[in-house]
N, CA, C and O atoms as CSV, one atom per row, in Angstrom:
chain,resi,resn,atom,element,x,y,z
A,1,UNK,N,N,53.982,51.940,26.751
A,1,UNK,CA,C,55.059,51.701,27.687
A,1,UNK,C,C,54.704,52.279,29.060
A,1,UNK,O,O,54.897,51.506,29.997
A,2,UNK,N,N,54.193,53.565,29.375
A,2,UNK,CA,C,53.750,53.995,30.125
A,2,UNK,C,C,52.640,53.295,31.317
A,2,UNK,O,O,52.485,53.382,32.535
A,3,UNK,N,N,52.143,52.737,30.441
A,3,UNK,CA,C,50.762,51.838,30.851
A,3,UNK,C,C,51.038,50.885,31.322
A,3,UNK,O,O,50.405,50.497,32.304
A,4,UNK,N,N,52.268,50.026,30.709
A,4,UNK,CA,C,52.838,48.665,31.601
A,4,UNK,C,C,53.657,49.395,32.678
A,4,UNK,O,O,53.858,48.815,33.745
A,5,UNK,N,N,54.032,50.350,32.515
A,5,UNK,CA,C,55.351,51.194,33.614
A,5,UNK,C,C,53.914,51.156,34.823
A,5,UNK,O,O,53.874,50.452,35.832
A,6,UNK,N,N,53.214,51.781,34.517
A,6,UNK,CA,C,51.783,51.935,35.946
A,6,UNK,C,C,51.179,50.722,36.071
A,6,UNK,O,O,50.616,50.620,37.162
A,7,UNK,N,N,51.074,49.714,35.338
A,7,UNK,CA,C,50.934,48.368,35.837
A,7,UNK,C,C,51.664,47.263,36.757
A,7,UNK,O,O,51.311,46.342,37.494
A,8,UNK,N,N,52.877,47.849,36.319
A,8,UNK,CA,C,53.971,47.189,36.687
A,8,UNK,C,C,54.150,47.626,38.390
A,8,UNK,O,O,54.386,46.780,39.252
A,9,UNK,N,N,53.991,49.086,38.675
A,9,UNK,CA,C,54.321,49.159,39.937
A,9,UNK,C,C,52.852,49.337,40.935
A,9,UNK,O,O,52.924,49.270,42.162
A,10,UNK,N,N,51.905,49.505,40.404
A,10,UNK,CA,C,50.613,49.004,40.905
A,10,UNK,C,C,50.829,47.706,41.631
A,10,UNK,O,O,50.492,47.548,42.804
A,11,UNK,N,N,51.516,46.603,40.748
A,11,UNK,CA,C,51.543,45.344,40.913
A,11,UNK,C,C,52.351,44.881,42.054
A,11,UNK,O,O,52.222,43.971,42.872
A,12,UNK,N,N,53.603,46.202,41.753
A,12,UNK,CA,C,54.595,45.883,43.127
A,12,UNK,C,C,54.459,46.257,44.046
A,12,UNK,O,O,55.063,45.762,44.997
A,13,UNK,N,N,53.315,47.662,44.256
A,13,UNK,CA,C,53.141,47.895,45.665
A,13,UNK,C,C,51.539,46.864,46.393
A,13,UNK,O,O,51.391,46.709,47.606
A,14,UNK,N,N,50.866,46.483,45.682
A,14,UNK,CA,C,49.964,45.600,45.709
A,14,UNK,C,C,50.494,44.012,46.213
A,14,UNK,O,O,49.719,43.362,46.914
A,15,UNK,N,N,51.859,43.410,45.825
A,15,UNK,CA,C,52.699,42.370,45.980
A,15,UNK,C,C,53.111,42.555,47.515
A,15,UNK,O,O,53.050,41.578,48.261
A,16,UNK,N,N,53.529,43.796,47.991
A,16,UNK,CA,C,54.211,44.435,49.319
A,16,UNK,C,C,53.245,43.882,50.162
A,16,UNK,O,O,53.286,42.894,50.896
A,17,UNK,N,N,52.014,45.028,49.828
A,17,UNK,CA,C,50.975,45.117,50.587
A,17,UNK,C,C,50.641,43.861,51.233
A,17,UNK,O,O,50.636,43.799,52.462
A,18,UNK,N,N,50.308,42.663,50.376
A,18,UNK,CA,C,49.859,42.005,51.268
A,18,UNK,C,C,50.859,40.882,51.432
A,18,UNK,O,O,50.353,39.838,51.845
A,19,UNK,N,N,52.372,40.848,51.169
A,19,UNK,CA,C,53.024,40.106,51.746
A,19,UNK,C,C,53.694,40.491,53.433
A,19,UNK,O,O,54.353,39.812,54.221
A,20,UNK,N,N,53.229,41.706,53.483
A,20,UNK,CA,C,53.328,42.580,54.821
A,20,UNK,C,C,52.103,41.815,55.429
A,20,UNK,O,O,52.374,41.472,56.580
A,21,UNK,N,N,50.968,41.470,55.080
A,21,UNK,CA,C,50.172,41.573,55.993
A,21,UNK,C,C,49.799,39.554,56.169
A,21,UNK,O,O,48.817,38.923,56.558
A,22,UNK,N,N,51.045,39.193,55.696
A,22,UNK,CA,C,51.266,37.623,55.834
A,22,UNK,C,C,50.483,37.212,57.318
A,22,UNK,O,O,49.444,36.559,57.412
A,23,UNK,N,N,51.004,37.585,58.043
A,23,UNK,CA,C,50.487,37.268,59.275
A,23,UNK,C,C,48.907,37.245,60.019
A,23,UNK,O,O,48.306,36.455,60.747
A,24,UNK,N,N,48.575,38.758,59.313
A,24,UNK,CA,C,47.031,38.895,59.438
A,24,UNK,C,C,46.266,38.056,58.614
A,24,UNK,O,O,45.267,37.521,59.096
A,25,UNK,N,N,46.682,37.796,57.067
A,25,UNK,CA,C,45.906,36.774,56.309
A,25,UNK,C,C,45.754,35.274,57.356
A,25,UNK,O,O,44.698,34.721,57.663
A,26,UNK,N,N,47.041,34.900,57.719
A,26,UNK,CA,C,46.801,33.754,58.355
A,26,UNK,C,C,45.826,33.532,59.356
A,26,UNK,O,O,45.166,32.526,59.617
A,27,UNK,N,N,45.861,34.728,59.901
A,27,UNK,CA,C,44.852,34.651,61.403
A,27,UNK,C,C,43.755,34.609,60.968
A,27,UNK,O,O,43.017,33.631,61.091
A,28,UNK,N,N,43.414,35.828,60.292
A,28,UNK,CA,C,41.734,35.203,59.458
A,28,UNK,C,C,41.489,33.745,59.021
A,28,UNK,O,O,40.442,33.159,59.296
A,29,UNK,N,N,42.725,33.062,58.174
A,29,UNK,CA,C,42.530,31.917,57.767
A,29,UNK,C,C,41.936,30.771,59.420
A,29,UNK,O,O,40.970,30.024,59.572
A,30,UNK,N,N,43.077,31.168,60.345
A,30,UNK,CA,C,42.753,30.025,61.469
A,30,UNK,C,C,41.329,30.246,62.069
A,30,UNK,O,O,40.575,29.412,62.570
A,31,UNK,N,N,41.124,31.856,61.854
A,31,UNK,CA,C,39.475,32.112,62.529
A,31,UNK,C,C,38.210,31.458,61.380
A,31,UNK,O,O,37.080,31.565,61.857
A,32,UNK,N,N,38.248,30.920,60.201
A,32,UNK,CA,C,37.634,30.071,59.341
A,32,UNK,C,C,36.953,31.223,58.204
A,32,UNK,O,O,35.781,31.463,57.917
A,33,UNK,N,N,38.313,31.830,57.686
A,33,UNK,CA,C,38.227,32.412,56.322
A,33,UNK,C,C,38.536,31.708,55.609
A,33,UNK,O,O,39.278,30.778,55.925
A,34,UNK,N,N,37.995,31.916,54.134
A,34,UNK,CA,C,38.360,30.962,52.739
A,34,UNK,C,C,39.336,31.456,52.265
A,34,UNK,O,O,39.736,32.595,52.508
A,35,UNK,N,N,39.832,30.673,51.540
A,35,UNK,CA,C,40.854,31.693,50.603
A,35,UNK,C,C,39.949,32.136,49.520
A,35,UNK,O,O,40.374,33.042,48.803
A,36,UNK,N,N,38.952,31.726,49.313
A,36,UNK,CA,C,37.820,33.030,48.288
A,36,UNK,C,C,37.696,34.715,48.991
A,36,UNK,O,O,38.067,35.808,48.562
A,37,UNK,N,N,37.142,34.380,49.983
A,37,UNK,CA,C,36.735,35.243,51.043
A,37,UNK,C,C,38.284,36.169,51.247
A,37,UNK,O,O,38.218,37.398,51.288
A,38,UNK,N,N,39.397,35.585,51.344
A,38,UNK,CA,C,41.057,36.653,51.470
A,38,UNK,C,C,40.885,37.147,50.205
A,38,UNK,O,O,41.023,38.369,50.140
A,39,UNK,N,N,40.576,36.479,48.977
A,39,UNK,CA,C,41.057,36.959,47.777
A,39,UNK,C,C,40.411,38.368,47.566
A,39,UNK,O,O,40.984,39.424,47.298
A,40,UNK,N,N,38.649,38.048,47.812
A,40,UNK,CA,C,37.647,38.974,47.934
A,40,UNK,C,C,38.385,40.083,48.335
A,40,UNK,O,O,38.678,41.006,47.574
A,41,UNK,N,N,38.731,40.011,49.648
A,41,UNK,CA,C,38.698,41.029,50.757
A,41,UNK,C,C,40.202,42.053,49.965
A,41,UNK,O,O,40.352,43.274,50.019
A,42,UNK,N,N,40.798,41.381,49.524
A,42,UNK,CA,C,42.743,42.223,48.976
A,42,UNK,C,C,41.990,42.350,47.762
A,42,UNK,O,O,42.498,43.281,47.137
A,43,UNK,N,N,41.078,41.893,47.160
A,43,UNK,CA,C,41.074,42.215,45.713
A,43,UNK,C,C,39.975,44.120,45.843
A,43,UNK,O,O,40.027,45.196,45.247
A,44,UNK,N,N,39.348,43.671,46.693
A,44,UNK,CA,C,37.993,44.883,47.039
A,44,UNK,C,C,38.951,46.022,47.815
A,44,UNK,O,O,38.570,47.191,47.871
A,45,UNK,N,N,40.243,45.589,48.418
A,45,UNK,CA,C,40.873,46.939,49.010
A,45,UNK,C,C,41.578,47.487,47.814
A,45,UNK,O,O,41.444,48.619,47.349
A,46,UNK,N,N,42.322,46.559,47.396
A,46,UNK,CA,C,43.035,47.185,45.821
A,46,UNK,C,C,42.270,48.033,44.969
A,46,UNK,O,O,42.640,48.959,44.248
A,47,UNK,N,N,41.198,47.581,45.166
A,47,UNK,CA,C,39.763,48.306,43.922
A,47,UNK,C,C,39.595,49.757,44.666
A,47,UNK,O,O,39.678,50.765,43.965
A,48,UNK,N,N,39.391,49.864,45.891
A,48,UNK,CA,C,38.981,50.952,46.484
A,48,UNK,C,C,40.674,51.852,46.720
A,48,UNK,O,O,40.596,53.076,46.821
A,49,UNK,N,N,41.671,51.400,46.771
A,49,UNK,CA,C,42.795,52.224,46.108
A,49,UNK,C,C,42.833,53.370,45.255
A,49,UNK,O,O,43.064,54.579,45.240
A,50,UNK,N,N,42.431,52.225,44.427
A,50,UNK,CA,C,42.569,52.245,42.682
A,50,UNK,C,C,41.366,53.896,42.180
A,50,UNK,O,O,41.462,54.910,41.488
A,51,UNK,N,N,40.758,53.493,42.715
A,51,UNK,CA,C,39.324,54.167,42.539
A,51,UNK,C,C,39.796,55.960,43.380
A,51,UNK,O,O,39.619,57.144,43.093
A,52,UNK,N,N,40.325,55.324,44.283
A,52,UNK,CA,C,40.361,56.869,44.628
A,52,UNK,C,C,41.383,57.597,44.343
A,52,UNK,O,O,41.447,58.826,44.373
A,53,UNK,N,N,42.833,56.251,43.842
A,53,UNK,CA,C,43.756,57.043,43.098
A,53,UNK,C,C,43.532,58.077,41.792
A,53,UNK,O,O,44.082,59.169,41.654
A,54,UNK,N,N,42.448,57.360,40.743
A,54,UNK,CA,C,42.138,57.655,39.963
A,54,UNK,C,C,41.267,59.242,39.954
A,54,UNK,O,O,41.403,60.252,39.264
A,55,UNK,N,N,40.346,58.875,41.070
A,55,UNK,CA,C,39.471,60.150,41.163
A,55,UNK,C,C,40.303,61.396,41.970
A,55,UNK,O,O,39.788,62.512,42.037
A,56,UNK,N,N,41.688,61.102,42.601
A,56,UNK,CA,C,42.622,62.399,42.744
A,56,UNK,C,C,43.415,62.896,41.797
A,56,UNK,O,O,43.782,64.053,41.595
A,57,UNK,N,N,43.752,61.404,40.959
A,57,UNK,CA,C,44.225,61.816,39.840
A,57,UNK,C,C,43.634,62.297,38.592
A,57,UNK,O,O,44.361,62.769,37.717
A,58,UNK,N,N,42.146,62.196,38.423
A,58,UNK,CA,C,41.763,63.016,37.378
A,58,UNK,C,C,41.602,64.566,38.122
A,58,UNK,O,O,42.085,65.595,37.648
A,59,UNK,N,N,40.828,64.486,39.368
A,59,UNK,CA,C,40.516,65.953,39.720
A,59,UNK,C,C,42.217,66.984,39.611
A,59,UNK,O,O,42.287,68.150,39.222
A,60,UNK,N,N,43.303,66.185,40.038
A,60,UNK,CA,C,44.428,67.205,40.097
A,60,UNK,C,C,44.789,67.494,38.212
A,60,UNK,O,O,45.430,68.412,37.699
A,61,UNK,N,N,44.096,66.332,37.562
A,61,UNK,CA,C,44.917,66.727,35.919
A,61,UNK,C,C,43.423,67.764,35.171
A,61,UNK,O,O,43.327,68.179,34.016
A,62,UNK,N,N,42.723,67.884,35.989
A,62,UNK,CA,C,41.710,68.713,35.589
A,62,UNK,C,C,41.679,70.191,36.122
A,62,UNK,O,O,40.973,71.050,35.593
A,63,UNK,N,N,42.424,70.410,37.114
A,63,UNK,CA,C,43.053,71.469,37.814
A,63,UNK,C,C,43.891,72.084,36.987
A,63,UNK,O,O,43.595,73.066,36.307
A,64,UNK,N,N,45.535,71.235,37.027
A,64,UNK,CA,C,46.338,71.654,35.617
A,64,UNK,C,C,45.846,72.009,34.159
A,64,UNK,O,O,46.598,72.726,33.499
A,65,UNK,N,N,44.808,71.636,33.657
A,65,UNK,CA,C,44.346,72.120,32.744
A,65,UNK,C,C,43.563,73.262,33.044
A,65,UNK,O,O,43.641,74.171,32.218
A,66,UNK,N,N,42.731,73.462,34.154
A,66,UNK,CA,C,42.159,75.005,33.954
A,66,UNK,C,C,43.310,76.197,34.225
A,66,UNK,O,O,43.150,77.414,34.129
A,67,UNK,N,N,44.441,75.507,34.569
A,67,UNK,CA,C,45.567,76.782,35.357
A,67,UNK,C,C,46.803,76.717,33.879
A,67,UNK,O,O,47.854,77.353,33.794
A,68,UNK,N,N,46.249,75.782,32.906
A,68,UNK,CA,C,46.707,76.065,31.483
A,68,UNK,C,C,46.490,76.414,30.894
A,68,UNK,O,O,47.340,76.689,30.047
A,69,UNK,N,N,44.963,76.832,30.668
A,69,UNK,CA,C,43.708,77.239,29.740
A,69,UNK,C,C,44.734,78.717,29.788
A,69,UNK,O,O,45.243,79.112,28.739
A,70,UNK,N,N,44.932,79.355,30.913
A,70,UNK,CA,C,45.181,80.556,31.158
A,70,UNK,C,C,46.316,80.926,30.693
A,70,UNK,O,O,46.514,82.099,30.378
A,71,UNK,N,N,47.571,79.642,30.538
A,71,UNK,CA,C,49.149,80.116,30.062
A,71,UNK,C,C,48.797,80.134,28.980
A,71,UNK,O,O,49.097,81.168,28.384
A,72,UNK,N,N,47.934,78.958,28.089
A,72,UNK,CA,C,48.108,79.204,26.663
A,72,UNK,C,C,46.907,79.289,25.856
A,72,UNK,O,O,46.086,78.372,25.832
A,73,UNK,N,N,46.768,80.443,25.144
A,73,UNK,CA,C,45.865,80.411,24.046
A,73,UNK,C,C,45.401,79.196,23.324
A,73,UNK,O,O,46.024,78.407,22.613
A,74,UNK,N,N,43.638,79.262,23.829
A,74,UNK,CA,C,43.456,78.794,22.730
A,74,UNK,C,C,43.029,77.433,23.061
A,74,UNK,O,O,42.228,76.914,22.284
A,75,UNK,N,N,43.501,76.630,24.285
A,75,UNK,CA,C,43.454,75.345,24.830
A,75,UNK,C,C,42.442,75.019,25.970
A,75,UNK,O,O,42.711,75.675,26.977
A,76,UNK,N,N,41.469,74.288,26.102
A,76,UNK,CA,C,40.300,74.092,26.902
A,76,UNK,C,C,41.402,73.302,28.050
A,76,UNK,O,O,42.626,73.212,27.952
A,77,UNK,N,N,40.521,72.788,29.127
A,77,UNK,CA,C,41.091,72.162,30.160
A,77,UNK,C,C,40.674,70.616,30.045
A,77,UNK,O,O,41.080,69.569,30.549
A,78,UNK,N,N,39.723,70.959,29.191
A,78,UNK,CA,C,39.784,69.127,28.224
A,78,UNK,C,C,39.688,69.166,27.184
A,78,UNK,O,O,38.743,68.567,26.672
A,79,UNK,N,N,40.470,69.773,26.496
A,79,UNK,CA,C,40.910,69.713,24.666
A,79,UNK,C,C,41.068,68.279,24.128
A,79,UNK,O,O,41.862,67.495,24.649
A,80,UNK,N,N,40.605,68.084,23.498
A,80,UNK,CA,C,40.722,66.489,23.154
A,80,UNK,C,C,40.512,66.719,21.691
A,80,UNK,O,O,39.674,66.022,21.118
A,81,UNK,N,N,41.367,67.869,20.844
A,81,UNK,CA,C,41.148,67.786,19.340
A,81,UNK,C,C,42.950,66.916,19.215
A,81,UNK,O,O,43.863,67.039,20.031
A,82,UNK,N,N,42.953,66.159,18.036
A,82,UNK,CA,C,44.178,65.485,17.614
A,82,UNK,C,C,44.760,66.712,16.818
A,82,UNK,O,O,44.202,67.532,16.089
A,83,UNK,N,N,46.000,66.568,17.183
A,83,UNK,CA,C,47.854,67.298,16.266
A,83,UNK,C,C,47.501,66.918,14.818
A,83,UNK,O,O,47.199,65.729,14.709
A,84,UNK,N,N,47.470,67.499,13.890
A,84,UNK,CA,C,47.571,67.053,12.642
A,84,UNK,C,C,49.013,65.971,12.279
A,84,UNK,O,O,49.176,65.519,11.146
């Protein structure tokens, strides 16, 4: 559920993004862009988003785990054993 919940609004701020930038797509289009070449270009900014969302978001959940290691016994800052 979680996973469609972060898909879902990925999707809606990605939807914003470039219905905001309606105007600029067009102008590229009249200067003799493809619509391959727009797709390229929103699909490669989304990626580079994505990429650095990810790499703040692992470095900050890798943070919280070393500043947990310390509240609780016993727990690495990447514990990855399963709950019985």
């Amino acid at each position: 559920m979680a996973l469609f919940l972060a898909a879902l609004g990925i999707y809606g701020v990605k939807a914003y993004l470039v219905a905001s930038r309606t105007p600029e797509i067009g102008i590229r289009m009249a200067l003799g862009a493809t619509r391959r070449g727009i797709l390229i270009y929103m699909l490669r900014e989304g990626a580079a988003l994505t990429l650095v969302g990810l790499s703040i978001g692992l470095l900050l959940a890798l943070a919280a785990g070393t500043v947990l290691q310390g509240m609780i016994y016993g727990v690495s800052p990447t514990d990855r054993s399963a709950s019985p």
